[in-house]
C-alpha positions as CSV (number, residue, x, y, z in Angstrom):
1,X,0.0,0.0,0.0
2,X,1.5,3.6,-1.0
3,X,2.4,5.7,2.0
4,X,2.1,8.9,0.3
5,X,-0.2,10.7,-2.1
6,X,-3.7,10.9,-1.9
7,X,-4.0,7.0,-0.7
8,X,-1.2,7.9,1.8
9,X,-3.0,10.8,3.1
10,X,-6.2,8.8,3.2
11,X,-4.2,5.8,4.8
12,X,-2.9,8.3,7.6
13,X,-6.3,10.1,8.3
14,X,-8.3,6.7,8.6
15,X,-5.7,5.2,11.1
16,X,-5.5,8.8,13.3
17,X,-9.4,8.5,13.0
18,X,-9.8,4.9,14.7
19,X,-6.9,5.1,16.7
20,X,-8.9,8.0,18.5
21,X,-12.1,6.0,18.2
22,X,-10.3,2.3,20.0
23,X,-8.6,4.8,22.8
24,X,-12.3,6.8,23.4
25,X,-14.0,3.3,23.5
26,X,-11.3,1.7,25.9
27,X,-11.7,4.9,27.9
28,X,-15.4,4.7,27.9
29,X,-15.3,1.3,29.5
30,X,-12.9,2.7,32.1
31,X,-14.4,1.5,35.2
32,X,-12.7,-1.4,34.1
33,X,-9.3,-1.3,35.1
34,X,-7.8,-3.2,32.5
35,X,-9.2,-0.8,29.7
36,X,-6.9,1.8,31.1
37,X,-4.0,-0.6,30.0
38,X,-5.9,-1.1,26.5
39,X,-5.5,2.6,26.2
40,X,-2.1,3.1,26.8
41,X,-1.0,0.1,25.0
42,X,-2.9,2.0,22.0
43,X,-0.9,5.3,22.8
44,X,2.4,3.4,23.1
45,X,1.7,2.0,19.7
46,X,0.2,5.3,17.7
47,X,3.8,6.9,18.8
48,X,5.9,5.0,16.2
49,X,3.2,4.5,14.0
50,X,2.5,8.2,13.9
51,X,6.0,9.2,13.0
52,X,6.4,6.4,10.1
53,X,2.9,7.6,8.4
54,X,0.5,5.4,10.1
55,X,2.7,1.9,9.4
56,X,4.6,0.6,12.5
57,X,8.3,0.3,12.0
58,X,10.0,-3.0,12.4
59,X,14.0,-3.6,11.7
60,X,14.9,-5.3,9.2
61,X,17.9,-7.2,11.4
62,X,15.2,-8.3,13.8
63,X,12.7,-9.7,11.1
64,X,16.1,-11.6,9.7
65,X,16.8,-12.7,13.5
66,X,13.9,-13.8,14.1
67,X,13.0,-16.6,10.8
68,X,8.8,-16.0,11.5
69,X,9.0,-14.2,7.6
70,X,11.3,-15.8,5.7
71,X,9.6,-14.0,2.6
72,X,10.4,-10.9,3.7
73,X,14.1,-9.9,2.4
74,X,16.1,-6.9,2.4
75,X,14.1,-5.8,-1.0
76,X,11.2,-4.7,1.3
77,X,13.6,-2.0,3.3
78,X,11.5,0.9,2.9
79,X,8.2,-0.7,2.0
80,X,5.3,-2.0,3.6
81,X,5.2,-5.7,4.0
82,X,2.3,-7.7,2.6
83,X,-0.7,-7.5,4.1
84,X,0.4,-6.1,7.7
85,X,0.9,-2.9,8.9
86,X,4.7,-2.5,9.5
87,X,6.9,-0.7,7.4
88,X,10.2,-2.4,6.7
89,X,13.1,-0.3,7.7
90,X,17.1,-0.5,8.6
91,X,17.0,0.6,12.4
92,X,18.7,4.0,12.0
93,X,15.6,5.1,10.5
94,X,13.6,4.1,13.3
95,X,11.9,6.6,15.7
96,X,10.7,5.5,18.6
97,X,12.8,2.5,18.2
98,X,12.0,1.0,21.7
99,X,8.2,1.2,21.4
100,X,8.7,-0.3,18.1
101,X,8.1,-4.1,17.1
102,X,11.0,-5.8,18.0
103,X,10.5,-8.6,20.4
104,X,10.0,-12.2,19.1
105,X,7.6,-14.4,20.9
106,X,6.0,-17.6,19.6
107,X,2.6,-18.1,20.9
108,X,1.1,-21.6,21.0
109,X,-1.8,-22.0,18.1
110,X,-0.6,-19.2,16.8
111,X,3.1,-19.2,16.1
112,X,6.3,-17.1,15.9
113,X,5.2,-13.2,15.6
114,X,7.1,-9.4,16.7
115,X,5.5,-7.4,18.9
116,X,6.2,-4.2,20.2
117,X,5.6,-3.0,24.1
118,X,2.5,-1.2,23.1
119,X,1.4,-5.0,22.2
120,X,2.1,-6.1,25.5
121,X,0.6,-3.8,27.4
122,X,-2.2,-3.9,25.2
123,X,-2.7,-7.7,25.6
124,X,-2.2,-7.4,29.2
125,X,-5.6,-5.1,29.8
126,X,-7.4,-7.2,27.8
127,X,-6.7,-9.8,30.4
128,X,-7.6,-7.9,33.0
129,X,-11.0,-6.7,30.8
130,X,-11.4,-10.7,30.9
131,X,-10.9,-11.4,34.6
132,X,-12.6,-8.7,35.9
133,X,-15.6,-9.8,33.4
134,X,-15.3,-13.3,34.5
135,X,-14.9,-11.9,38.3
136,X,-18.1,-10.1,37.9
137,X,-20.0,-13.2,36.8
138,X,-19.0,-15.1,39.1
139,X,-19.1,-12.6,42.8
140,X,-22.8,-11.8,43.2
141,X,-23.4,-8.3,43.1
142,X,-24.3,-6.4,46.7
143,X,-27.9,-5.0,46.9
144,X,-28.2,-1.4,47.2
145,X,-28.6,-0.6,50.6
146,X,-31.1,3.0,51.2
147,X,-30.1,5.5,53.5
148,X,-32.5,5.8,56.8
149,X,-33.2,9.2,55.9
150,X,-33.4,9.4,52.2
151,X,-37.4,8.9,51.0
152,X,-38.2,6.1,48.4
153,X,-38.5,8.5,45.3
154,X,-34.9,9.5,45.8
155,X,-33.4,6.6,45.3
């Protein structure tokens, strides 16, 4: 996908757009505490993203390192990989280099994939969305107990 023109531009306003929209949403839900974490691992994410035109950088040396894309050579430095949203780069021309994807994990059912700390923190309040969920089903909830002095219509 071209990063620059009119689809670039388009490209960059429609991931500014939902990025806004996902951290709204998580915030909306934020009586749940692991939404917070959603948020920020959103925020951690939209800072490299946002200085490499809407395409999270990943190093070249890493994606070499780590053999989960053996298809993707040193002729994609530059470009966007196939059907993802990283943009191939050498990691001098990295910004945000730490918050970018970099860490190798293989992940049973799934397999070998690089994520970036955003990732993490992301995944991590989406477990805690989960276990306070499953919490909640599972703890019966307290009945609301009325004040003494306050008259039925109040409550």
């Amino acid at each position: 996908m071209d990063t620059t023109g009119s689809e670039g531009g388009l490209r960059r306003t429609f991931f500014f757009v939902t990025t806004i929209v996902l951290v709204g949403v998580a915030l909306h839900f934020r009586r749940l505490w692991g939404a917070w974490l959603i948020a920020a691992g959103i925020v951690l994410n939209l800072l490299p993203m946002a200085a490499h035109s809407g395409s999270m950088p990943i190093d070249i040396a890493i994606i070499e390192q780590s053999d989960a894309f053996p298809e993707i050579t040193r002729d994609y430095v530059g470009k966007q990989t196939p059907n993802g949203k990283d943009v191939v780069l050498e990691r001098s021309d990295i910004r945000f280099f730490v918050l970018s994807d970099r860490y190798t994990l293989e992940v049973p059912l799934y397999g070998t994939n690089i994520y970036s700390l955003g990732d993490f923190v992301l995944f991590a309040g989406v477990g805690l969305v989960v276990a306070q969920a499953v919490g909640s089903l599972l703890v019966p909830s307290r009945p609301k107990v009325q004040h003494p002095d306050a008259s039925p219509e109040t409550n």
